[in-house]
C-alpha positions in Angstrom: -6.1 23.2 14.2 -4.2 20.9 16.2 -0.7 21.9 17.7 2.5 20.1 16.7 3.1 18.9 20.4 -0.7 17.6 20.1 0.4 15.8 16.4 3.3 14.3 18.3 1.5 13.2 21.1 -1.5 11.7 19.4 1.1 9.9 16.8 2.4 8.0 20.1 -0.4 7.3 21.4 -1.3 5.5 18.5 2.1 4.1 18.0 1.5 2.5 21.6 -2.2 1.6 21.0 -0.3 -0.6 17.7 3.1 -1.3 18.9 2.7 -5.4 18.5 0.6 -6.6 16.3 1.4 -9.3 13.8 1.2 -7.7 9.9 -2.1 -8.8 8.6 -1.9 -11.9 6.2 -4.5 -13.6 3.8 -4.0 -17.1 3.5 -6.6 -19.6 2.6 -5.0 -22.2 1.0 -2.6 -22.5 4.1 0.8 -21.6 1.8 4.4 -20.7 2.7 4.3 -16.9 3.6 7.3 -16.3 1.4 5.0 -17.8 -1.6 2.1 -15.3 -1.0 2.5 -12.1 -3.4 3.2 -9.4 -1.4 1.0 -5.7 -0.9 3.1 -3.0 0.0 2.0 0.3 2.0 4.5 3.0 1.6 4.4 6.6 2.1 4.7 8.6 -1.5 6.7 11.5 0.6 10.4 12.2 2.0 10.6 12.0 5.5 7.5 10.3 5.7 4.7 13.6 6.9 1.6 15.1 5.5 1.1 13.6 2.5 -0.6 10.0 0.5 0.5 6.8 1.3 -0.1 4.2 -1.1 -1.5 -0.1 -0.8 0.8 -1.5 -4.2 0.3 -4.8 -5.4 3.2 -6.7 -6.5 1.6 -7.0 -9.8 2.2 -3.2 -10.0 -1.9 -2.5 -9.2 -2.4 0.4 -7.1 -5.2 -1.3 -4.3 -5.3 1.7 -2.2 -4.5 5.0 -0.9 -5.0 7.4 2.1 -3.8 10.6 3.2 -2.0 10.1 6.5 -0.3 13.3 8.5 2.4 11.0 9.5 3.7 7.9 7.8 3.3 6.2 11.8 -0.4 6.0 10.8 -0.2 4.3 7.1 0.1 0.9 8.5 -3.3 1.1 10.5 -4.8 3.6 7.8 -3.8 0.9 4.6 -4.4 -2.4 6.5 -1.0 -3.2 7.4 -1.5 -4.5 10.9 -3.8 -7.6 12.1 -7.5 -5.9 13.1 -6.8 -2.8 11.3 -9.2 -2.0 8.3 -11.2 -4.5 7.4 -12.6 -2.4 4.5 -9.3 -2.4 2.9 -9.1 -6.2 3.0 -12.2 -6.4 0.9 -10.4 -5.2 -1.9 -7.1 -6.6 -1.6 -8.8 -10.2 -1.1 -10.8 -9.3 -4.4 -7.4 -8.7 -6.1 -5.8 -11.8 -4.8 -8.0 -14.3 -3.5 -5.5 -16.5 -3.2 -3.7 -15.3 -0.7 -1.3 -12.1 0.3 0.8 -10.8 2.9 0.7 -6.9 4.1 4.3 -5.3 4.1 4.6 -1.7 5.1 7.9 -0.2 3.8 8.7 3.3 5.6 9.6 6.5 3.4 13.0 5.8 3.8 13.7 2.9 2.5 11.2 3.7 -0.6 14.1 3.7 -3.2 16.2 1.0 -1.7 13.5 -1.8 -1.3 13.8 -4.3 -4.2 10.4 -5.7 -4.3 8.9 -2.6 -4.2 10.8 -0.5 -6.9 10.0 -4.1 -9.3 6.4 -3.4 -8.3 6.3 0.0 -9.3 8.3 -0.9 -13.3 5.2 -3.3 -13.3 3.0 -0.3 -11.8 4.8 2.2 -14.8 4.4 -0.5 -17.4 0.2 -0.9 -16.4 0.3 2.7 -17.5 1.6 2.8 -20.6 -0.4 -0.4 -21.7 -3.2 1.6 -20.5 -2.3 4.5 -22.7 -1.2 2.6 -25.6 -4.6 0.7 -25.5 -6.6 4.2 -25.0 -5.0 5.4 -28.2 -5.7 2.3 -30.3 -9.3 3.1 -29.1 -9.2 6.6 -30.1 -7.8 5.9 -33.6 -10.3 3.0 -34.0 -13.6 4.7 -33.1 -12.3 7.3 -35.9 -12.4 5.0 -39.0 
């Protein structure tokens, strides 16, 4: 079990070992960043400690998830940073081939950031067409 002085002190050095880096981008048709649909990385916990942390689409698609002991280690552990989780890219550039940009939004500022609370209504509203189309498909397999 690690120590909470040990926790803090491996959380800096990783903060160090990251401090810098540009936030990863996809861009292969050379666009405007402001044009490229945005995936946001946020932790799903107040105060931002043990607990998941989320990749969001703007489209409302949940790309990704990880359970981080600190929010300081979503934007490495979701792909956030340049060089950071190749693996995760794989995905996202399946979702959006086009093109994205990586924005990490700290527990915070969650329920204040704009394009993230629009992606989640979109997220919300992929759920109930989800459920609404799951009943249809119950009722129908029943005739």
């Amino acid at each position: 079990m690690t120590t909470e002085a040990a926790a803090r002190w491996y959380l800096a050095q990783h903060l160090m070992e990251v401090h810098g880096r540009p936030v990863a981008v996809f861009n292969p048709k050379g666009l405007p960043l402001e044009e490229l649909p945005p995936i946001y990385a946020y932790s799903n916990v107040v105060g931002g400690v043990d607990g998941i942390c989320y990749a969001m689409a703007d489209d409302g698609h949940v790309l990704g998830s990880h359970w981080c002991s600190c929010e300081g280690y979503a934007p490495n552990d979701l792909g956030v940073l340049e060089g950071c989780r190749d693996d995760r890219h794989e995905d996202y550039r399946k979702h959006y081939p086009d093109g994205y940009r990586m924005e990490f939004v700290p527990s915070a500022q969650v329920k204040d950031h704009p394009g993230l609370m629009a992606a989640y209504a979109r997220n919300q509203q992929l759920a109930e067409q989800r459920a609404s189309e799951s009943e249809e498909s119950v009722t129908t397999s029943e005739k």
